[in-house]
C-alpha positions as CSV (number, residue, x, y, z in Angstrom):
1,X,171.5,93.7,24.2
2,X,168.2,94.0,26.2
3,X,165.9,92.2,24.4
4,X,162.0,93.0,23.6
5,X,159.2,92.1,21.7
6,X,156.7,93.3,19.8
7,X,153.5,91.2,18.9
8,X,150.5,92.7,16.5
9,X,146.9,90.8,17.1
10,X,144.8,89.7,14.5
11,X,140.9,89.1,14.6
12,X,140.5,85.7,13.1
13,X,138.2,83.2,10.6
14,X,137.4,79.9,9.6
15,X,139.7,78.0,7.3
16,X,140.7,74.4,6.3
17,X,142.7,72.3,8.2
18,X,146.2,72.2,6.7
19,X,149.1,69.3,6.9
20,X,152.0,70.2,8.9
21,X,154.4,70.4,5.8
22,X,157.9,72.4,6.2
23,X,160.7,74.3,4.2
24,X,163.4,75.7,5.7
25,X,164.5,79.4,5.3
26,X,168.0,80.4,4.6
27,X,169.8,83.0,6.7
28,X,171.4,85.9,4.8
29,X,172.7,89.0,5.4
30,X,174.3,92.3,3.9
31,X,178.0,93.2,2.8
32,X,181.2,93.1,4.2
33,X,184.4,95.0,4.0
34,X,188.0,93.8,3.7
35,X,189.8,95.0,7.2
36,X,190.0,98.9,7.8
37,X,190.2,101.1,9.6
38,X,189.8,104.4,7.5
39,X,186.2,103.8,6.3
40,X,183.3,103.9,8.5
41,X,180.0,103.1,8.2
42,X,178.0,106.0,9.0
43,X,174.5,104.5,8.6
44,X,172.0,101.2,7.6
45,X,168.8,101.6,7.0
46,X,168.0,98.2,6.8
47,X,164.5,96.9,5.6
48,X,162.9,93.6,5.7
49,X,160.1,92.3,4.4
50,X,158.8,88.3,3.1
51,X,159.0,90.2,-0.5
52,X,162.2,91.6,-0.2
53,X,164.9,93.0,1.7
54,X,167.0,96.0,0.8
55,X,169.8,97.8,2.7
56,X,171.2,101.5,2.4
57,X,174.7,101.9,3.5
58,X,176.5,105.5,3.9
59,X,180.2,104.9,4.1
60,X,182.6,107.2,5.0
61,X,186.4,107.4,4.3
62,X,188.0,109.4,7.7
63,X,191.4,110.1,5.8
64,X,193.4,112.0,3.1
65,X,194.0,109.0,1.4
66,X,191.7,106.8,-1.4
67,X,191.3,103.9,0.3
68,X,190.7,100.5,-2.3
69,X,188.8,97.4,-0.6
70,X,186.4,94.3,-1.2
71,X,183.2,94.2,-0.7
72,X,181.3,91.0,-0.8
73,X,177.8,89.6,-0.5
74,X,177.9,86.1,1.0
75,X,174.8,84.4,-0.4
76,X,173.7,81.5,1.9
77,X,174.8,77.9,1.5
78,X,172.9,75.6,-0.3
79,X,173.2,71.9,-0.4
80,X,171.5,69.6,-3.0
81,X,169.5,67.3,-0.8
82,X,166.3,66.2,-2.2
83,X,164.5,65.5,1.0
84,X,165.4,68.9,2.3
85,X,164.8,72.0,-0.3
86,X,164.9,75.2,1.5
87,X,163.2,78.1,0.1
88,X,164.6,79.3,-2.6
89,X,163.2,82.4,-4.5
90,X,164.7,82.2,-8.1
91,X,165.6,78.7,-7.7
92,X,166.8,78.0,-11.3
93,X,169.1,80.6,-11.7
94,X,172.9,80.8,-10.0
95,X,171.7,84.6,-8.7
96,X,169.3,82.3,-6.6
97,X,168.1,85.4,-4.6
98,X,168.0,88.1,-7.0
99,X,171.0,89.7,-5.7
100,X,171.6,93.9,-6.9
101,X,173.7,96.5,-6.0
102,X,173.9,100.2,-6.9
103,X,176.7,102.7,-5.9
104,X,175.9,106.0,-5.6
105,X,172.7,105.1,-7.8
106,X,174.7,103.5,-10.5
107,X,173.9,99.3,-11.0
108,X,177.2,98.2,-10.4
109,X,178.0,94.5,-11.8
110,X,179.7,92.5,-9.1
111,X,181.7,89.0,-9.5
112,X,180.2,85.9,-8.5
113,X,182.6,83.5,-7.1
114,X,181.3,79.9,-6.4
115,X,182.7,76.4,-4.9
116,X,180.8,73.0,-5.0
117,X,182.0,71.4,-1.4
118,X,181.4,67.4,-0.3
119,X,182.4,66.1,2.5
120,X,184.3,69.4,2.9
121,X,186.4,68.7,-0.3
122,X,186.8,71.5,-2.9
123,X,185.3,69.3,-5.5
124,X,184.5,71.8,-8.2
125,X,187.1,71.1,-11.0
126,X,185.0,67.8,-10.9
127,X,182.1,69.3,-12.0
128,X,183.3,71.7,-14.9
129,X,185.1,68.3,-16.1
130,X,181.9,67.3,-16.8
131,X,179.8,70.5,-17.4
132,X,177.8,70.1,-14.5
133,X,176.8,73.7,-13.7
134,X,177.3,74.3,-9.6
135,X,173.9,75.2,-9.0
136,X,172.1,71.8,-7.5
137,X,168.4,72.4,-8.1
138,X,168.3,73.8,-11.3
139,X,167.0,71.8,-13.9
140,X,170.4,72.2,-16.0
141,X,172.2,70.6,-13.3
142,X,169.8,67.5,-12.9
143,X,170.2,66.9,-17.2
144,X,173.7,66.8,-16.8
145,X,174.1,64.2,-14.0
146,X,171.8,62.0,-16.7
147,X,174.3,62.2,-18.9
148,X,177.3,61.0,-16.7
149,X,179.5,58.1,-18.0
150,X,178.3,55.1,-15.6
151,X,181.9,54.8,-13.7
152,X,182.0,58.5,-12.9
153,X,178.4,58.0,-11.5
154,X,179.3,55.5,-9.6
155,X,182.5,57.2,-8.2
156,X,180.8,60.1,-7.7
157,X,178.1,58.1,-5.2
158,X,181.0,57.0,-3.6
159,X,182.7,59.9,-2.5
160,X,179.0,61.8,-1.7
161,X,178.5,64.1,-4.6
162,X,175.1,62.8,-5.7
163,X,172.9,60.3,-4.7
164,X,170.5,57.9,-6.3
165,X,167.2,59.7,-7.0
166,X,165.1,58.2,-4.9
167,X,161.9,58.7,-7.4
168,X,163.4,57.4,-10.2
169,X,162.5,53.9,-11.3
170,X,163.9,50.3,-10.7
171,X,163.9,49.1,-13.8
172,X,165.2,51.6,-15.7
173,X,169.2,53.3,-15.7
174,X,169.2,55.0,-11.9
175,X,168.9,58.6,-12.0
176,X,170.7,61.0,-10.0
177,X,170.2,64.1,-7.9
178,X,172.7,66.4,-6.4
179,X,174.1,66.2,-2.8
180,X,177.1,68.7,-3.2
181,X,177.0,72.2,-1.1
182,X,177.4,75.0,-3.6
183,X,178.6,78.3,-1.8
184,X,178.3,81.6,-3.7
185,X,179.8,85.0,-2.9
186,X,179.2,88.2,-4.9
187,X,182.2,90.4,-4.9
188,X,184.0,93.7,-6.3
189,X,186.7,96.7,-5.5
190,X,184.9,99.4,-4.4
191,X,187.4,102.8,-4.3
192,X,186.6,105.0,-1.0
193,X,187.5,108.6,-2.2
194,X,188.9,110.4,0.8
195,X,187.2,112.2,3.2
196,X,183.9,112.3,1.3
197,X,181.0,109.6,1.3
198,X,179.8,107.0,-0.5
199,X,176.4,105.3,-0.7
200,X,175.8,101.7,-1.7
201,X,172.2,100.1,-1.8
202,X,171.6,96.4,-2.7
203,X,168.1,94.3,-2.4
204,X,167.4,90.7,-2.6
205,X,164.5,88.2,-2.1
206,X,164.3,86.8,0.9
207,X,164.4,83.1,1.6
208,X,161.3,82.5,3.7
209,X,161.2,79.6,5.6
210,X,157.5,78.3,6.5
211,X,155.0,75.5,7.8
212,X,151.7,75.2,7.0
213,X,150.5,75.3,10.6
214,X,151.2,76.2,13.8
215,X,154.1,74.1,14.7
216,X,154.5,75.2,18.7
217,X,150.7,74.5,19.5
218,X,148.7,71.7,19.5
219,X,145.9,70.1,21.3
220,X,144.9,73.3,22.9
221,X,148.5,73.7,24.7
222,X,151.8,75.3,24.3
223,X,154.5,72.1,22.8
224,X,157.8,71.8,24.4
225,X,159.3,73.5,20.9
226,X,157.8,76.6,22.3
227,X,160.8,77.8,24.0
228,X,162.6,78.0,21.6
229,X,160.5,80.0,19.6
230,X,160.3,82.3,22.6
231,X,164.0,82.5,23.0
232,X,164.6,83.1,19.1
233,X,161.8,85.7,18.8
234,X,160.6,87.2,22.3
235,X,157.5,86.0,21.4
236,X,155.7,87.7,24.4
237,X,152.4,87.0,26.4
238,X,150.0,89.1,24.1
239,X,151.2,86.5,21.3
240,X,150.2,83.6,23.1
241,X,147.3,84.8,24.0
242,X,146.6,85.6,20.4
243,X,147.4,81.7,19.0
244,X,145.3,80.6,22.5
245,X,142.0,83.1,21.2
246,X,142.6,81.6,17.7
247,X,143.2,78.0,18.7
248,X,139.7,78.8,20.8
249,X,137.7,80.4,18.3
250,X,137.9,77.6,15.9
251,X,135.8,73.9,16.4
252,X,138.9,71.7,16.2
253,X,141.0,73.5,18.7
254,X,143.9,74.8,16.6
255,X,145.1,78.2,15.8
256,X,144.4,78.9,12.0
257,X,147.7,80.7,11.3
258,X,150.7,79.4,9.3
259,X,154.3,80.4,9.7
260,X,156.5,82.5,8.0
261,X,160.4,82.6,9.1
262,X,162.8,85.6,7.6
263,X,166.9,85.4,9.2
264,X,168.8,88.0,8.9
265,X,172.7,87.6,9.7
266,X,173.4,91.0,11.0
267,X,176.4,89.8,13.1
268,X,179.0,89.0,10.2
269,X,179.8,92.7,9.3
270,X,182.0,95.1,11.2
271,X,185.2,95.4,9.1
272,X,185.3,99.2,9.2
273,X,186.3,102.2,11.1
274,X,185.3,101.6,15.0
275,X,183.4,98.1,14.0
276,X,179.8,100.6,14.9
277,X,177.5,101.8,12.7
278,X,176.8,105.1,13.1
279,X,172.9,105.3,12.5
280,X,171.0,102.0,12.4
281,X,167.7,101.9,11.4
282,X,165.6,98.8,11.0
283,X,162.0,98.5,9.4
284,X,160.1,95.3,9.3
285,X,156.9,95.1,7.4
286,X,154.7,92.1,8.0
287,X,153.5,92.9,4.3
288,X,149.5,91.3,5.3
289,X,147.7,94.1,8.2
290,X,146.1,90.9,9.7
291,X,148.9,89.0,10.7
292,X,151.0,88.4,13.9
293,X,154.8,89.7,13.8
294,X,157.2,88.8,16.4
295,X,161.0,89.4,16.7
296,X,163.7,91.0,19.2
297,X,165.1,94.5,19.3
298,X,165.4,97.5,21.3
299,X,162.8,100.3,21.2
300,X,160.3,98.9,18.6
301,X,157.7,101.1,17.7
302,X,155.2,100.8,15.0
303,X,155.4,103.1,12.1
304,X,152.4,102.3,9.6
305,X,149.6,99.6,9.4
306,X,151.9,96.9,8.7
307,X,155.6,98.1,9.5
308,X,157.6,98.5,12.7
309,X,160.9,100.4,13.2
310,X,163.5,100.7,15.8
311,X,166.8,102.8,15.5
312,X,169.9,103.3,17.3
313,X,173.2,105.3,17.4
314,X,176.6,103.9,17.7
315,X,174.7,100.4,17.0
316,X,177.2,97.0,17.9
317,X,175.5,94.3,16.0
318,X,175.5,91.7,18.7
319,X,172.4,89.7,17.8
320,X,171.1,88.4,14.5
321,X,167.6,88.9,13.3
322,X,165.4,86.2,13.5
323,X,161.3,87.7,12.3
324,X,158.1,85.4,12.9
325,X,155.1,85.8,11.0
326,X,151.8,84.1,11.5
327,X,149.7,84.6,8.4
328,X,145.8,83.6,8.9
329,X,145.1,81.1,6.8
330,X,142.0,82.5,5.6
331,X,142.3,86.5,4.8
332,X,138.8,87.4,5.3
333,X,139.1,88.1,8.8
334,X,139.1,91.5,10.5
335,X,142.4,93.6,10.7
336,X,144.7,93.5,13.3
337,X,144.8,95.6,15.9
């Protein structure tokens, strides 16, 4: 897939220096189908945005027959590592992204299936044994482990399911945090009456990913992590001229911008008629007119003072979607141009 970019300046303003603090953001996507080959999708219209994201699918079934299938919803993995929380929108709840779906306008109420993994052992039936929920950073999940008998604690180090909370102190009874990967799928049967269409729509929170500063530049240069920004977002020469006039414009040399991250697994579907979608239509809206937005795709153009669109026919989804934002770190700056 040719590969472009499209980059929205900024004017910009004075703001405190910030620490170079990071959170990861978690890549999810939209549904699949069980195999087959009578129901196509005729369209996506696909839009994403750091508030949410929210997909309209038209499927189509191209026979006589009802056809009965699966859909599912893979939420993203999640593993309970203190020293490593990603962001996580609703993050004391199992629907940790606010996951709903409507068919043909109706809320429809989809199954959740979930398995707790360690060291890539199934090791859920542990946990209901002791009515640890699956979730790892809720706060039901951390009262639990407190209440573990000592030798299942102990075993339970052992074999990599929690660890010793760091935080906790010496001299009292160690406590524990999760370490476990929990990985969630929402699910249902969705009947495909033949020959006619049917519409499914479903929205979420993202999971935005972030850092308090511009981690590619530094010192008034380009670092060597650069490139891989470039390769992951065809950031192009307009945006570096952008962070070099903000890294410029401010007395201690460095852009005042911080990052935002959104991914978007688009290459995961394709269980239907032809494995194409007939009419694709993506919309990403940087949600704040002042800040830079950089990501790959054909035929970008912008639609409205924040949002930019590209659409194609017969769309293969060959690439994920990986969007950069720079948000300036003080808002009362012009808008962008």
């Amino acid at each position: 897939m040719l590969r472009s970019v499209l980059t929205t300046l900024l004017a910009l303003s004075a703001a405190p220096a910030l620490a170079n603090d990071s959170v990861a953001e978690l890549g999810t996507g939209g549904l699949i189908l069980s195999r087959n080959d009578a129901v196509a999708m005729q369209s996506e219209n696909l839009v994403i945005s750091p508030e949410k994201v929210t997909v309209d699918y038209v499927f189509h079934n191209n026979t006589d027959k009802d056809v009965d299938a699966i859909v599912a919803f893979p939420m993203p993995d999640i593993s309970g590592d203190p020293e490593e929380m990603p962001a996580i929108p609703e993050n004391q709840s199992d629907n940790f992204l606010g996951f709903e779906v409507t068919i043909e306008g109706a809320p429809a109420k989809p199954q959740l299936e979930q398995k707790v993994i360690a060291l890539g052992i199934d090791i859920s039936a542990d946990l209901k044994a002791q009515n640890v929920p699956f979730y790892p950073f809720g706060d039901a999940a951390k009262a639990a482990l407190a209440k573990l008998p000592q030798a299942v604690a102990d075993d339970w180090v052992n074999r990599g399911i929690i660890i010793e909370d760091p935080g906790a102190d010496s001299s009292q009874k160690p406590g524990y945090s999760p370490f476990w990967q929990l990985r969630s799928t929402y699910w249902w049967r969705s009947t495909f009456p033949a020959n006619k269409d049917v519409h499914v729509s479903h929205r979420y929170k993202p999971s935005v990913g972030g850092t308090s500063s511009v981690s590619f530049f530094n010192e008034g240069q380009f670092q060597s992590s650069y490139a891989a920004y470039k390769t992951r977002y065809c950031m192009d020469d307009a945006f570096e001229n952008a962070v070099r006039k903000a890294a410029k414009d401010n007395p201690d040399g460095y852009p005042k911008f911080y990052e935002s991250r959104i991914a978007y697994i688009l290459t995961t579907g394709g269980n239907w008629a032809a494995g194409t979608i007939g009419k694709f239509k993506l919309t990403v809206d940087k949600g704040n007119p002042k800040a830079l937005v950089s990501f790959c795709g054909d035929t970008v153009k912008k639609v409205g003072p924040t949002s930019f669109e590209m659409t194609a026919d017969d769309f293969y989804p060959e690439h994920d979607i990986d969007i950069l934002l720079l948000e300036p770190a003080d808002n009362n700056g012009g808008d962008a141009n």
